[in-house]
N, C-alpha and C positions, 0 to 999 in steps of 0.2 A: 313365505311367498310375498312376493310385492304386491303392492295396494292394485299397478294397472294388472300385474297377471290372476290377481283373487277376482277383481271382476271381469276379467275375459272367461274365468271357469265359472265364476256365475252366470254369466250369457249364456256361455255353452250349454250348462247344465239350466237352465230356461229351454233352451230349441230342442233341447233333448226331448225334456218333459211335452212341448209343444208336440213336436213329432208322434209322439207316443201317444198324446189323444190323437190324432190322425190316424195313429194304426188302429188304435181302440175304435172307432168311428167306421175302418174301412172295413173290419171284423163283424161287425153288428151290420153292416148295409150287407156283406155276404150270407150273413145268416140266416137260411129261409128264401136264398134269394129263386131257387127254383121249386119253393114248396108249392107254389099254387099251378105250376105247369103240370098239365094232368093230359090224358087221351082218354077220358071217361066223365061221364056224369052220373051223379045219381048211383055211384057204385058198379055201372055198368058201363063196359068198352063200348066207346060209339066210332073206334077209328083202330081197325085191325088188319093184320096182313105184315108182308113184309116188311112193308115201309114203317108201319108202325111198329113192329118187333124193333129195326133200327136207330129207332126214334128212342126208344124206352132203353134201350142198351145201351147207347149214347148219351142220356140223362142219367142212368143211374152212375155211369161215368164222369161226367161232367157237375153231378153230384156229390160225389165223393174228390175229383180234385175241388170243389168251391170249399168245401168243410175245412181240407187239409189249408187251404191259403189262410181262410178266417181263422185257425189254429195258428198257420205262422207267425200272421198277423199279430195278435196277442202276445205271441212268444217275442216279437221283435221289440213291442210294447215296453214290456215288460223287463226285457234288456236295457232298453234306454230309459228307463226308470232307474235301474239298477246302476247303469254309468252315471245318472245325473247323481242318484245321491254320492256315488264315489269320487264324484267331481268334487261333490260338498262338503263331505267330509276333508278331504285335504286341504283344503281352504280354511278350513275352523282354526 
């Protein structure tokens, strides 16, 4: 490989790895991100009825899509780890 195309896949494989703490980063801000939303204190409902049946049905939904993102997240991570060092390797 030439000297300017070994460092254009060295770059690349740099943003990659950049990128990838980004996804790591935006995985860890989702994580948790609706633990602390509650309609209770102290173990006890303080806010019940329909609206809040809605409420808690929609959270434990919007719960389960934030997990799956923070998952993709990772996986995407994870991938462009995986392009960068295959970047790096063909350059050696």
């Amino acid at each position: 490989m030439a000297d300017p195309d070994k460092q254009q896949a060295l770059r690349d494989a740099e943003s990659k790895e950049q990128l990838a703490r980004k996804f790591d980063g935006w995985a860890g801000q989702l994580d948790g991100f609706l633990k602390g939303v509650t309609i209770s204190k102290g173990g006890r409902e303080i806010w019940t009825g329909p609206a809040a049946d809605r409420f808690k049905t929609g959270l434990t939904t919007q719960d389960g899509a934030i997990k799956t993102l923070a998952s993709d997240c990772r996986s995407a991570a994870e991938n462009l780890r995986k392009s960068a060092r295959q970047l790096r390797d063909a350059v050696k």
